[in-house]
C-alpha positions in Angstrom: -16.4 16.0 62.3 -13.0 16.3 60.6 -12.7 18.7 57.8 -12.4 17.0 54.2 -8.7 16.5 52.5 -7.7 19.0 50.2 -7.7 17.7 46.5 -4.9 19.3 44.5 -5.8 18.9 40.3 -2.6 18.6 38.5 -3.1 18.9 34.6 -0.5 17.2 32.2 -0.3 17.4 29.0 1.4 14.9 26.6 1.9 15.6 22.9 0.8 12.9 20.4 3.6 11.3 18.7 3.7 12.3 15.3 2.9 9.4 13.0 5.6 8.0 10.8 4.1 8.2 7.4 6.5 7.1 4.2 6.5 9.5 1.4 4.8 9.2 -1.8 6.1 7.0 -4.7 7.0 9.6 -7.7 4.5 9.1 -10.5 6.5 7.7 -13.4 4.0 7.4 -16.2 4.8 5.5 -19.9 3.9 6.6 -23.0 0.6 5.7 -24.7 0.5 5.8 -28.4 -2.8 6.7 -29.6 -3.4 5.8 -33.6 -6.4 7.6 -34.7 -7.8 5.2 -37.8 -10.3 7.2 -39.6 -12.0 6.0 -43.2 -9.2 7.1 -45.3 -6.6 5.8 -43.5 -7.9 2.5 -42.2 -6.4 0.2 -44.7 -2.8 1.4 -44.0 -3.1 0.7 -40.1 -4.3 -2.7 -40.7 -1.8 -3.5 -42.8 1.1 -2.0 -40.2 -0.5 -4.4 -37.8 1.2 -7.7 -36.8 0.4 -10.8 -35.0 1.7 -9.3 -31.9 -0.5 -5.7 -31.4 -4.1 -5.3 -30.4 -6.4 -2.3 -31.2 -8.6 -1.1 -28.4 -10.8 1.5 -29.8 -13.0 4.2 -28.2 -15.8 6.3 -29.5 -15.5 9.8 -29.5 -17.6 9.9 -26.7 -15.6 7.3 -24.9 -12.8 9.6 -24.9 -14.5 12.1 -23.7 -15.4 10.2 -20.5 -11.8 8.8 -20.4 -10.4 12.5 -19.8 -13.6 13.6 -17.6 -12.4 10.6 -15.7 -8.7 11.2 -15.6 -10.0 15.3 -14.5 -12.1 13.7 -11.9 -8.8 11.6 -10.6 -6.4 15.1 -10.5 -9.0 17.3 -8.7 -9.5 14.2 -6.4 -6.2 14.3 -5.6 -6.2 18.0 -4.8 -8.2 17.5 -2.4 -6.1 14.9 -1.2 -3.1 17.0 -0.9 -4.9 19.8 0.7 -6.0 17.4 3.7 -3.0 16.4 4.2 -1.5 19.9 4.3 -4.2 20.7 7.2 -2.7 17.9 9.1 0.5 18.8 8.5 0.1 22.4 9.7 -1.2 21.0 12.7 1.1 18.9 13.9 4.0 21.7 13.0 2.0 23.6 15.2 1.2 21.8 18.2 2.9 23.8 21.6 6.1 22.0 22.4 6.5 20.9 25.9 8.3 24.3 27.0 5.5 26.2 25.9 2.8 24.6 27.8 1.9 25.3 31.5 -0.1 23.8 33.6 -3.7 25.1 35.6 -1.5 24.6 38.6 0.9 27.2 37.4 -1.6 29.3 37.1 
């Protein structure tokens, strides 16, 4: 009976390419003009409208959601940035290829 081969493990490791990801567009927002028409002043704002503008009114309680909402949308987007700064730190700290050995060096 012959004696079995011996098997020699090599390990190799190969670092992920980093993924190519563009940066964000910069938020550019416009101006909103709010026009708050209460009873006392109601007659004066319809008659400062023309053809051309619209009034799109909201309850006070409207409002309210509108900013819960646009709250809702930044503290979403905290989150956002703080996953992608966990990502971020790992692929800044992945070993580069002179720092890693392999279990035959050992």
């Amino acid at each position: 009976m012959t004696p079995p081969q011996i098997v020699v493990t090599k390990t190799e490791y190969i670092t992920p390419q980093r993924p190519i990801v563009p940066g964000v567009d910069p938020l550019n927002l416009r101006d909103v003009n709010f026009i708050i028409i209460t009873p006392e002043n109601q007659e004066e704002v319809f008659a400062d409208l023309d053809k051309d503008k619209v009034l799109i009114a909201l309850t006070a309680d409207g409002y309210e959601k509108l900013s819960l909402n646009i709250s809702d949308i930044r503290a979403l987007i905290q989150q956002q940035k703080a996953i992608i700064a966990v990502h971020e730190e790992y692929w800044d700290n992945l070993p580069k290829e002179s720092e890693k050995t392999s279990e035959s060096d050992m």
